[in-house]
C-alpha positions in Angstrom: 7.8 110.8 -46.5 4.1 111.7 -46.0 2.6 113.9 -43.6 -0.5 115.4 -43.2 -1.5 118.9 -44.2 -4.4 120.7 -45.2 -5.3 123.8 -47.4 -8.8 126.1 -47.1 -11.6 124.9 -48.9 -12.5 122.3 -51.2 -14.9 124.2 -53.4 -17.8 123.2 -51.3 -16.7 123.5 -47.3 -15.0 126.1 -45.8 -13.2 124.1 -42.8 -9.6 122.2 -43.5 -9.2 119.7 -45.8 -6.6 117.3 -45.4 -4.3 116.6 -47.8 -1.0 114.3 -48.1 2.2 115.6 -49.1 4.1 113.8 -51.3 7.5 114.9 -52.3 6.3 118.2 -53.9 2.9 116.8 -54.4 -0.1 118.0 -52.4 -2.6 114.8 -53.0 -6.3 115.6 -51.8 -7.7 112.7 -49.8 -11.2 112.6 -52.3 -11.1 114.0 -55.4 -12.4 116.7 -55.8 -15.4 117.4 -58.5 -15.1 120.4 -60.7 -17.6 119.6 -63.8 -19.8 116.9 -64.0 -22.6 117.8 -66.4 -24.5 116.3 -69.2 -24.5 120.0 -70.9 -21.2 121.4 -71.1 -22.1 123.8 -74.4 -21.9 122.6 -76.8 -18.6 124.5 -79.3 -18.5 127.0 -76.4 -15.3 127.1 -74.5 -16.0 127.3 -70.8 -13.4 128.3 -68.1 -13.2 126.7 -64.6 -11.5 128.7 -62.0 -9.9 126.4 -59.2 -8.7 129.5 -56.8 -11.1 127.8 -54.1 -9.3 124.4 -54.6 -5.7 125.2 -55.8 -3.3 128.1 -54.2 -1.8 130.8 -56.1 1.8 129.5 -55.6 1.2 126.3 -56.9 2.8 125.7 -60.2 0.3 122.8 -61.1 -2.3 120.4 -60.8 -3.4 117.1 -61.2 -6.9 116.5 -63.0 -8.7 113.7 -63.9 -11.4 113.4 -66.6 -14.1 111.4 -68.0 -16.9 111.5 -70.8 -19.3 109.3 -72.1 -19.7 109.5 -76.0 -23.1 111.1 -77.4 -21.9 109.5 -80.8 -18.5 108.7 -82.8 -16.5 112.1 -83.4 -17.4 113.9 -80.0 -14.1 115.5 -79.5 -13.3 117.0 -75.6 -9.8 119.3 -75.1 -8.9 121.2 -72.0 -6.7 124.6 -72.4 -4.5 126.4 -70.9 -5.8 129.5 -72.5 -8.8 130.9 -73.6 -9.4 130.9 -77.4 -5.6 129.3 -78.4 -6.4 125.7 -79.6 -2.2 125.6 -79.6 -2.7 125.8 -76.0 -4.4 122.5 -75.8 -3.2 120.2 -73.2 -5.1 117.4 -73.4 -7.4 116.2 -76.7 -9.6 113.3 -76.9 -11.8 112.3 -80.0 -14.5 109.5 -80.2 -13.8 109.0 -84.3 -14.8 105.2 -84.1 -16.7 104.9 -81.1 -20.3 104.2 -80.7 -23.0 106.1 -78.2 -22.5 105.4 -74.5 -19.1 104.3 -74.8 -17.3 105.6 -71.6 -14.0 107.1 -72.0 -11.6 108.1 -68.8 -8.0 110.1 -69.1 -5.3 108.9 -66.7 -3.5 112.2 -64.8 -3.6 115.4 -66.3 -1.2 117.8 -65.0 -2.3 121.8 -66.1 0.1 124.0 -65.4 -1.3 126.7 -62.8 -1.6 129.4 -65.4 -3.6 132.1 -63.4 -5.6 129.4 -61.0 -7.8 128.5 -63.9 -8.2 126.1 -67.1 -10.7 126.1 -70.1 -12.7 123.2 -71.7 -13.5 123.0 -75.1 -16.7 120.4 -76.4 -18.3 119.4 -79.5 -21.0 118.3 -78.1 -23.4 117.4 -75.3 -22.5 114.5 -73.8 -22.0 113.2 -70.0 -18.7 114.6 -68.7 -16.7 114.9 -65.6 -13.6 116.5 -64.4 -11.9 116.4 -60.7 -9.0 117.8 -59.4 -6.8 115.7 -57.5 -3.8 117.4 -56.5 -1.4 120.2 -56.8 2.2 120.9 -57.2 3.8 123.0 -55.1 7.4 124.8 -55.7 8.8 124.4 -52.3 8.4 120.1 -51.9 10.6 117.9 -51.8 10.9 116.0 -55.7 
């Protein structure tokens, strides 16, 4: 079944934003944009805090993320924690792939470890990542 609901702020507006329910699935209506840069920083692990956009009882979310390659090798990885590489979630890497070449991840689910994730770059290149959901523990499966 869906039904409408809504949750406080989107990172950007303080009013409602809607959201459908799905099962145990809260779906935001628009993703919504938590990076998109063309400087990430480079080697520097960066953490993006989503306690505006994901509540403190969900026990994940849904990203989605994209990059354009600044040459073959670039190599993008988002964390669950900071400085633990074993915590990686999700790795890309270019090895192959010429400049420019545009490079999008299906669904990413992070587990909501403290409301927050870390990226991990190494280099500058044109990236973006939205949030598109959350799971919370009392849905429906």
């Amino acid at each position: 079944a869906v039904r409408m609901s809504s949750v406080l702020g989107d990172g950007t507006n303080t009013d409602l934003v809607p959201v459908h329910i799905l099962g145990s699935m809260a779906y935001y209506h628009a993703a919504v944009g938590l990076i998109n840069t063309s400087t990430p920083g480079v080697a520097t692990e960066t953490v993006v805090d989503v306690t505006a956009q994901v509540p403190p009882n969900a026990t994940s979310y849904l990203l989605s993320a994209s990059w354009i390659t600044s040459t073959g090798g670039d190599i993008f990885a988002l964390r669950t924690r900071g400085g633990a590489a074993q915590s990686d979630i999700w790795v890309r890497d270019s090895t192959g792939l010429t400049s420019g070449y545009y490079v999008a991840a299906g669904d990413i689910t992070m587990p909501n470890i403290s409301q927050r994730f870390f990226y991990w770059v190494t280099r500058n290149f044109q990236m973006r990542i939205d949030l598109r959901g959350y799971q919370v523990p009392t849905g429906g499966e």
